[in-house]
C-alpha positions in Angstrom: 12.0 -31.1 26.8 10.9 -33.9 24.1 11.7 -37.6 23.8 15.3 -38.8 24.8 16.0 -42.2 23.8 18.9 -44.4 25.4 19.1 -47.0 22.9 20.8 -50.5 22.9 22.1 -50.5 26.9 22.1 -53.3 29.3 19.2 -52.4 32.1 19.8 -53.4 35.6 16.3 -51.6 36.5 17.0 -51.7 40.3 14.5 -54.5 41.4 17.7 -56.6 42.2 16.5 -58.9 39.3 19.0 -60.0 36.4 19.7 -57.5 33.6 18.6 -57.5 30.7 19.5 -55.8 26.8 17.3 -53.1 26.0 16.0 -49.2 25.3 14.6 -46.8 27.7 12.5 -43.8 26.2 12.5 -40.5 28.5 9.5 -37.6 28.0 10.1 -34.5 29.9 11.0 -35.4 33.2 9.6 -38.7 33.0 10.4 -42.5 31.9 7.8 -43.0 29.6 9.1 -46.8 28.1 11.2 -49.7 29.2 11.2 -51.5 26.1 13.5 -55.1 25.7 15.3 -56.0 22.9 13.7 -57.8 19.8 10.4 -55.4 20.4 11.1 -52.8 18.5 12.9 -49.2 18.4 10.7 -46.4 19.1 11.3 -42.5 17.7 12.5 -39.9 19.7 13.6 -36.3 19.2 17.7 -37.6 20.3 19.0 -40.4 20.8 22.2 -41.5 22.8 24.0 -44.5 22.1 24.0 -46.6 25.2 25.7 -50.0 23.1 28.3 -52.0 25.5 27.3 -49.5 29.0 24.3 -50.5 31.6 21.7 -48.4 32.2 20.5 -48.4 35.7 18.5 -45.8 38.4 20.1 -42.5 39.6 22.5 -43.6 43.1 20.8 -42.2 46.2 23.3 -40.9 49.1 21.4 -42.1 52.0 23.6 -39.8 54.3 24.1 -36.6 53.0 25.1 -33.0 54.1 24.4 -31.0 51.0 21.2 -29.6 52.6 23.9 -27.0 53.9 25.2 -26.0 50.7 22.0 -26.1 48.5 21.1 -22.7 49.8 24.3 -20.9 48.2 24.2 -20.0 44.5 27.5 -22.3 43.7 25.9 -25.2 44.6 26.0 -27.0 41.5 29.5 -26.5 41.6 30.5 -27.5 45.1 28.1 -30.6 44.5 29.5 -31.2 40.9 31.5 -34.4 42.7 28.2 -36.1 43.7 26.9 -35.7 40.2 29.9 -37.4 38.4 29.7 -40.4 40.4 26.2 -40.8 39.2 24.4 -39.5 42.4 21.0 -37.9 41.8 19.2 -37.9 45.2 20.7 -37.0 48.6 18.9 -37.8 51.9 20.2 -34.9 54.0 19.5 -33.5 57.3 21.3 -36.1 59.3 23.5 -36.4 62.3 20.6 -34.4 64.4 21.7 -30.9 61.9 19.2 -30.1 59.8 19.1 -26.2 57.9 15.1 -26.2 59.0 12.9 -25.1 61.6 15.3 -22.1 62.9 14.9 -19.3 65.7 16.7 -16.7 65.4 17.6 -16.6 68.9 19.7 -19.6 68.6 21.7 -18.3 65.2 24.9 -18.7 67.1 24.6 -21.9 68.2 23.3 -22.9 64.3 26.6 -21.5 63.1 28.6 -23.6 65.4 28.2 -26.6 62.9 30.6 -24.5 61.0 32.1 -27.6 60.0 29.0 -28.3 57.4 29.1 -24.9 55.6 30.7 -23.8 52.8 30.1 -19.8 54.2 27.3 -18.4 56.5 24.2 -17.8 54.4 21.2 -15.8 55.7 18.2 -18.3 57.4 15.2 -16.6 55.7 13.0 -19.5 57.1 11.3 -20.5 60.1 10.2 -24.3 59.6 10.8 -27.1 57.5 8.1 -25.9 55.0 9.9 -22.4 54.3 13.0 -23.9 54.3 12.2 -26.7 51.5 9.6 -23.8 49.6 13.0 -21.7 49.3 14.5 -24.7 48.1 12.2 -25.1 45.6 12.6 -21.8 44.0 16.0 -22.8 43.6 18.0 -24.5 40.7 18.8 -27.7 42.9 22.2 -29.8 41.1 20.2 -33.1 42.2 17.0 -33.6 44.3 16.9 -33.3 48.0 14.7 -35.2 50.7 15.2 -34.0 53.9 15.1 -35.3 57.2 14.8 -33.2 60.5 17.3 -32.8 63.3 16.8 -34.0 67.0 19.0 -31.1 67.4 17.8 -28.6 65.1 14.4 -29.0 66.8 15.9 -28.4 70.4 17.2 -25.4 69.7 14.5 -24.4 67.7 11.9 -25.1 70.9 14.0 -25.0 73.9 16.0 -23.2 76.0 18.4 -25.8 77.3 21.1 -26.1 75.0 23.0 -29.3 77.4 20.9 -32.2 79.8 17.7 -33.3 80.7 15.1 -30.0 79.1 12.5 -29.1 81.4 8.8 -31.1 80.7 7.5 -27.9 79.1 10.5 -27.5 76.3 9.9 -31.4 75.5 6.5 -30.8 75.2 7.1 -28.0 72.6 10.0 -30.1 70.8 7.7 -33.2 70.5 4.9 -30.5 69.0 7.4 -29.1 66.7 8.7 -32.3 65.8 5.5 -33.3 65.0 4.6 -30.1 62.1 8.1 -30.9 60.9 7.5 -34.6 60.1 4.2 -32.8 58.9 5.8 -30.3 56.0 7.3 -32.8 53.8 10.4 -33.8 56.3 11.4 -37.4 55.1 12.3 -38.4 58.4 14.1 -37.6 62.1 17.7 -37.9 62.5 19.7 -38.0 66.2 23.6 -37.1 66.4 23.8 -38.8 69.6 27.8 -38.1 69.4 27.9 -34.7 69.2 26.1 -31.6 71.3 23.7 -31.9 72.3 22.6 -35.3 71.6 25.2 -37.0 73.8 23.6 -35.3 76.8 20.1 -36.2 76.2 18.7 -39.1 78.9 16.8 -41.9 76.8 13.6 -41.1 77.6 13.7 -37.9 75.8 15.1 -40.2 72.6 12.7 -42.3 73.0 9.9 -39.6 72.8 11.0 -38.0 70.1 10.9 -42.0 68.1 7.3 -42.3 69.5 6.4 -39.3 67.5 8.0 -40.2 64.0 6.8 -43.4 64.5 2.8 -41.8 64.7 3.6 -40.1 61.6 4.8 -43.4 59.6 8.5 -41.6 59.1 11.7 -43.3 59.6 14.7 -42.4 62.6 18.1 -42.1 61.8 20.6 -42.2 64.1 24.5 -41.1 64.7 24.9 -43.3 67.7 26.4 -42.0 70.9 29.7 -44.3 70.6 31.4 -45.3 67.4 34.2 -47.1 69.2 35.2 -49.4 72.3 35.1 -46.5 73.9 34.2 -42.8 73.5 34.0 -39.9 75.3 30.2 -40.0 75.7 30.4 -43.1 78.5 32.1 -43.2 81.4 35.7 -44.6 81.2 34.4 -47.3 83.9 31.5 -48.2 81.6 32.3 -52.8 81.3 30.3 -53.3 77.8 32.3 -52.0 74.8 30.7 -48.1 74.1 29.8 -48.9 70.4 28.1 -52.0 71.3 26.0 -50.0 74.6 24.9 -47.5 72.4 23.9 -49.9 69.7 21.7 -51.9 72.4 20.5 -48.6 73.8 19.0 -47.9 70.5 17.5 -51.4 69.6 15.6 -51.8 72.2 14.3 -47.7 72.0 13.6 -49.2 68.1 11.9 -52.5 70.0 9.6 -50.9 72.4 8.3 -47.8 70.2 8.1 -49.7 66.6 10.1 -47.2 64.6 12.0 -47.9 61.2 15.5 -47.3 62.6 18.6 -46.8 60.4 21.8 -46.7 61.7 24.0 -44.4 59.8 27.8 -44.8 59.5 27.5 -48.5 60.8 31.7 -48.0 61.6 34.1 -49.6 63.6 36.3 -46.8 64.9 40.0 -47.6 66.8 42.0 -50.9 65.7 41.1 -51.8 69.0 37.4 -51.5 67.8 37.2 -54.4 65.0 36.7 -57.6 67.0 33.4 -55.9 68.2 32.2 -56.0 64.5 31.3 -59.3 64.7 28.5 -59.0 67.8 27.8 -55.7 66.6 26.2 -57.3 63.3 24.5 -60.3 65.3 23.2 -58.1 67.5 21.5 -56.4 64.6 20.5 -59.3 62.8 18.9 -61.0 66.3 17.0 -57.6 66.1 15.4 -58.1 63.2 14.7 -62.0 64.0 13.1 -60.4 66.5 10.7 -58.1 64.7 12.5 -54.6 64.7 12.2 -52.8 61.5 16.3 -51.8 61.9 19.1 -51.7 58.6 22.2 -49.5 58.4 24.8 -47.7 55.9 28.2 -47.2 55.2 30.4 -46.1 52.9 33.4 -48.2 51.3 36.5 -46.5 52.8 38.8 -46.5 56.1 38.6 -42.8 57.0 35.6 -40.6 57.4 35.4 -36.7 58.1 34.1 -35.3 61.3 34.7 -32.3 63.7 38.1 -32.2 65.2 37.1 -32.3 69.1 34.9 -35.6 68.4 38.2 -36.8 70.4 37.5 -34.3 73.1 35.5 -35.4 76.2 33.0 -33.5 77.2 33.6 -32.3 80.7 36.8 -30.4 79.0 34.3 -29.0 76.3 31.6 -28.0 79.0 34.3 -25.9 80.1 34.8 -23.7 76.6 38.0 -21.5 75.8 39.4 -21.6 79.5 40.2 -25.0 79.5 43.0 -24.2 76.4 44.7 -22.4 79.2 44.2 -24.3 82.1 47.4 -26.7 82.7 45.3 -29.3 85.4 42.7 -29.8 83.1 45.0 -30.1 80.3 47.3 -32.3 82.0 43.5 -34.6 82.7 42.7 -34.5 79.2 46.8 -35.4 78.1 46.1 -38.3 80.8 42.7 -39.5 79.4 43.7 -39.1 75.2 46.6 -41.2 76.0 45.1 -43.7 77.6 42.3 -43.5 75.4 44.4 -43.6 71.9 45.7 -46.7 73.1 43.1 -48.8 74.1 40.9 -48.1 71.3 43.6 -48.2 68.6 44.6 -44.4 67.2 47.4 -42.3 67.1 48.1 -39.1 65.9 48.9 -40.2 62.5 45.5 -41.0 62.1 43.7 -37.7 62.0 44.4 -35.6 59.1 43.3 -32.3 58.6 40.8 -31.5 55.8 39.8 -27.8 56.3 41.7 -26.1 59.1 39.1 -23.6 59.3 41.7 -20.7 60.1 42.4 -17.9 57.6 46.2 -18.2 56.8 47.0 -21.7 57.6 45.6 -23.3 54.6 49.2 -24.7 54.1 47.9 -27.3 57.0 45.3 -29.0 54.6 46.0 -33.0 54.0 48.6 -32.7 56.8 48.4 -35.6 59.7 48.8 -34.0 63.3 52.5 -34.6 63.7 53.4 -33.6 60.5 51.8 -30.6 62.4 53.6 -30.7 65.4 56.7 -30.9 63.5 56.2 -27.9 61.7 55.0 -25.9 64.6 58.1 -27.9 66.7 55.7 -29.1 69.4 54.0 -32.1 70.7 51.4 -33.7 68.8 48.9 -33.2 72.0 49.7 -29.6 72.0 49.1 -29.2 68.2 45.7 -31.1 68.4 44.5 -28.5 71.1 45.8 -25.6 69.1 44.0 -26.9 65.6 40.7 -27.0 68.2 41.3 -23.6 70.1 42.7 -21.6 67.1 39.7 -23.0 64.7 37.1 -22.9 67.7 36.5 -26.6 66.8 35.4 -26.2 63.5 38.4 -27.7 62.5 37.0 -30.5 59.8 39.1 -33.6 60.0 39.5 -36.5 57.9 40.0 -39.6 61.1 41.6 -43.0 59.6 41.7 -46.3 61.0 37.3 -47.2 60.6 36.4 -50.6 60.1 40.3 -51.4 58.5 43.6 -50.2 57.2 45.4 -51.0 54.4 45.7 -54.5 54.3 43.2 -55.6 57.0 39.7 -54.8 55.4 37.5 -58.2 56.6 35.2 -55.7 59.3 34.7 -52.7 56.3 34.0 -55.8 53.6 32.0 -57.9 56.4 29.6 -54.5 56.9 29.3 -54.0 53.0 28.6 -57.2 52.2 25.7 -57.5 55.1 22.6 -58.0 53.4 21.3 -54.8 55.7 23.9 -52.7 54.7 22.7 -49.5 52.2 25.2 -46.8 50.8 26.2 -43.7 51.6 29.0 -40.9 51.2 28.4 -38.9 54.7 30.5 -36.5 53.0 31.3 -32.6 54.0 32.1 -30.6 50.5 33.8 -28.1 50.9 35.6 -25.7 47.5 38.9 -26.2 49.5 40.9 -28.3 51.4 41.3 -31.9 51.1 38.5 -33.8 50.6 37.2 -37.2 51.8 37.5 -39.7 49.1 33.8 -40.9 49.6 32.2 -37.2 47.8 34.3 -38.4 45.1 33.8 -42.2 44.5 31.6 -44.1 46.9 29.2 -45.5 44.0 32.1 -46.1 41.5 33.7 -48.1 43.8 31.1 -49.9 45.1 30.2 -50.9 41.5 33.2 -51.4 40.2 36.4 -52.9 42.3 33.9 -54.3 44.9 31.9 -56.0 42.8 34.4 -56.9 39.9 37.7 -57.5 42.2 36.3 -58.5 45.9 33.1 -59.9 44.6 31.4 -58.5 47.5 28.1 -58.7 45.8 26.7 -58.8 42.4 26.6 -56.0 39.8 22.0 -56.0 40.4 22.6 -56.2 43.9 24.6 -53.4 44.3 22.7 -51.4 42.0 19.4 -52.4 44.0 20.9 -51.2 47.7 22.5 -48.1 46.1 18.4 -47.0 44.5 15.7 -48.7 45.1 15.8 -50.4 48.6 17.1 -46.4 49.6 14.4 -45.1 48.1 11.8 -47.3 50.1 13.8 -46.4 53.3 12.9 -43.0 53.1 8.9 -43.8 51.2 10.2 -42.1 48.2 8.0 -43.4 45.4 9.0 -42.4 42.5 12.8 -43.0 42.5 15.4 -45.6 42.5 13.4 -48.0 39.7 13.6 -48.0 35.6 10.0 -48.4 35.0 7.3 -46.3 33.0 5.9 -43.6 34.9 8.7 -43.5 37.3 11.3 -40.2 37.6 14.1 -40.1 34.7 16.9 -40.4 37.5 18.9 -42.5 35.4 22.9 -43.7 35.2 24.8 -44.7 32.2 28.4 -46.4 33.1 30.9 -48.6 31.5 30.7 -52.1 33.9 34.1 -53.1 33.1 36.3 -49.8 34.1 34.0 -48.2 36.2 35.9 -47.4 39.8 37.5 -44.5 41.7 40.1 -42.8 42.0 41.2 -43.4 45.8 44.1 -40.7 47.4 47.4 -41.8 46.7 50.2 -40.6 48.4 49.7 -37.1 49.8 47.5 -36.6 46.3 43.4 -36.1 47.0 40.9 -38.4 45.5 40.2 -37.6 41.7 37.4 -37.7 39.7 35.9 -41.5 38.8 36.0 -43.4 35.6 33.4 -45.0 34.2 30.5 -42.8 34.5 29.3 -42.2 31.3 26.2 -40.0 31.5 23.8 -38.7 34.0 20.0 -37.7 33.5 17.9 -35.8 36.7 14.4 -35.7 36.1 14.9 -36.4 32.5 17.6 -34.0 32.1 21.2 -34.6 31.2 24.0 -33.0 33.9 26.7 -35.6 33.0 27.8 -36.1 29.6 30.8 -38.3 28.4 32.0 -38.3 32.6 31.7 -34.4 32.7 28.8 -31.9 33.8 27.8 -30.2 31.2 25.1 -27.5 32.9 24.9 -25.6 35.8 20.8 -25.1 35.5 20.3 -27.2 38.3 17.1 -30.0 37.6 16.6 -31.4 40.8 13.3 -31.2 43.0 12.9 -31.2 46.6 11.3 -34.6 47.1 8.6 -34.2 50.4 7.2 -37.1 52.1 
């Protein structure tokens, strides 16, 4: 590819230390020279003009679901978003789902994560090493390190989908786990809120953390309660739910050692935010304490998950009968109401994303009782249509985490936190209405946060958003401007760089500010817009 030279920009290199004026020299897929100003230009076959823009590391999503659209040819243009806010690495595999190891036995219940894929694709591996050598015949849009799912490895090794497995089927999970960690997987992930995570007993967490622990990888964790209470704990449970499950999983992180990561370290429910506060301390006694633990977010009040994440789970044990069953809908009616209130949602709050059902695409962006009044019924019965009708695939876009307009000291308080990385936790899809955060996490953290709320400064946001990811997950060469290091690199105006948040019943748009884009030393983003679909990422093992 030659010599690339981005003369005459402002490096933050990623170390956190102050910036400084300068030229960075890319060969091939390389940085071959930081060189400061005053020292000299060197030649190069092109050079780009970086005068009055800084110069920093590629972004790294450190919660990612691309891993589910990287098999389909379109990728690059489902992930095109990412790339235009300047992110070059995702860290996918999280929330327990991970594309790799597979049975084909269990195809069925793979496909019930409907919610992550773009389309049904054909699983033409078996483990974690097929899976990321498939990858890597592929033109990947960006680079991929993956990490492997508590659940994915259940139903790759055992029979029981819900509850305790028998000793046999742990034994093979922990045996799987262990070649998976083995093959380049960059780390474990748990979805402790969703099937079938929130059934498994502690022990069995705990064994599958003693294993990534023996192999020196990291845990990642969706915890079993986001809120002051959930479905996944008993109604009668006295501690807050978010706060349970967030001790439950310290002290598994105390007693086995493990580098835990909390991901989507949200407050969910208005009734939720005052447990921000002990939430954090409870944290930050960990780490007083010894445990390797930090945790991510992403700068916005609403998130995308499935739409019976609001369903308990005795009504879901139950499947499609319980749609037609008027005492355990009248239960559920009982316990949602109750529940709403004393957490802090309504209706209003949940807004549809994807509806998931051929021919009612006209329900995309709309908030359940804008629903209900179209359909002239009751916001309840609307919910539990959108879950029947779509078979809970359903992909929603919940309000109301860590703020609201207007009240935004909990989401600024866990951005702020010096433990606190970035991420997007995004599901892409070509339709729909998207979540704001595939758009514009890294802009806005960058810009408005750091030039408007001060949150941070400019080189510590830059540091959390590359480097300090990139040593979460042990990958080497990314995240720092410095000879021999990958040419991940991000050139952005500091002074208009920001989002383009959703206003009014309009999606997020693309952000400003992001000048150009280089991926192992080759450009994507030029003047804000992608500029080839030959995709020049690398899957990145560990």
């Amino acid at each position: 590819m030659g010599t690339i030279l981005l003369k005459d920009g402002w490096i933050i290199d990623g170390t956190g230390q102050p910036g400084f004026p300068g030229h960075v020299l890319i060969e091939d897929d390389s940085i071959c020279a930081v060189i400061k100003a005053g020292q000299g230009i060197p030649a190069a076959d092109e050079v780009l003009d970086a005068n009055g823009f800084v110069i920093c590391p590629g972004f790294i999503d450190m919660h990612s679901h691309s891993d589910w659209l990287l098999p389909l040819a379109e990728s690059p243009q489902l992930l095109r978003c990412l790339l235009e806010q300047g992110i070059t690495t995702v860290v996918a595999g999280n929330c327990g789902f991970s594309p790799a190891p597979f049975r084909p036995e269990m195809l069925r219940a793979f496909q019930q994560v409907g919610t992550l894929l773009e389309r049904k694709f054909d699983f033409t591996w078996r483990s974690m090493d097929e899976y990321l050598s498939c990858m890597e015949t592929m033109d990947l849009p960006l680079n991929l390190a993956e990490l492997v799912g508590h659940t994915s490895i259940r139903l790759a090794a055992a029979d029981t989908i819900r509850g305790p497995m028998l000793p046999n089927e742990l034994e093979s999970c922990l045996s799987l786990l262990g070649r998976t960690l083995d093959e380049g997987a960059c780390g474990l992930s748990f979805g402790l809120g969703y099937e079938p995570g929130m059934y498994s007993p502690l022990s069995e967490i705990e064994a599958f953390c003693r294993v990534a622990r023996d192999k020196h990888k990291p845990v990642t964790v969706h915890l079993k309660a986001l809120s002051l209470l959930s479905p996944t704990y008993p109604l009668t449970t006295s501690e807050p739910h978010n706060l349970l499950a967030l001790r439950e999983m310290l002290d598994i992180a105390k007693r086995t050692g493990i580098a835990l990561q909390i991901s989507h370290f949200i407050f969910v429910g208005r009734r939720s935010f005052p447990t921000a506060e002990k939430a954090l301390k409870m944290v930050e006694q960990a780490v007083q304490e010894g445990v390797d633990v930090m945790f991510d977010a992403f700068p916005y009040m609403c998130g995308n998950t499935t739409i019976t994440v609001v369903l308990p789970h005795w009504f879901l044990r139950r499947g499609s009968q319980a749609f037609r069953n008027p005492w355990l809908k009248g239960r559920l009616w009982f316990e949602l109401e109750t529940g709403f209130r004393l957490v802090g949602f309504t209706y209003k709050d949940f807004q549809v994303m994807e509806v998931g059902v051929p021919g009612w695409e006209d329900l995309n962006g709309l908030t359940v009782p804008e629903i209900a009044a179209k359909w002239r019924t009751s916001n309840f019965e609307a919910l539990l249509r959108l879950c029947e009708q779509s078979r809970g695939s359903a992909l929603m876009l919940f309000h109301g985490y860590s703020g609201e307009p207007g009240r935004e000291a909990v989401l600024e308080s866990v951005l702020s936190n010096r433990l606190c990385l970035f991420e997007t936790d995004a599901i892409i899809k070509s339709k729909g209405h998207p979540n704001p955060a595939a758009m514009g996490t890294f802009p806005r953290i960058l810009g408005p946060l750091v030039r408007n709320r001060r949150l941070f400064t400019l080189e510590d946001a830059i540091q959390r958003s590359t480097l300090a990811s990139a040593r979460r997950f042990n990958l080497t060469d990314r995240g720092l401007i410095q000879a021999g290091k990958a040419a991940d690199l991000v050139i952005f105006n500091p002074q208009i760089i920001s989002d383009t948040p959703p206003q009014g019943r309009l999606a997020a748009a693309r952000p400003v500010g992001i000048q150009h884009v280089f991926i192992n030393g080759k450009q994507v983003i030029k003047d804000g817009t992608m500029i080839s679909m030959a995709g020049p990422g690398k899957v990145l093992r560990v």
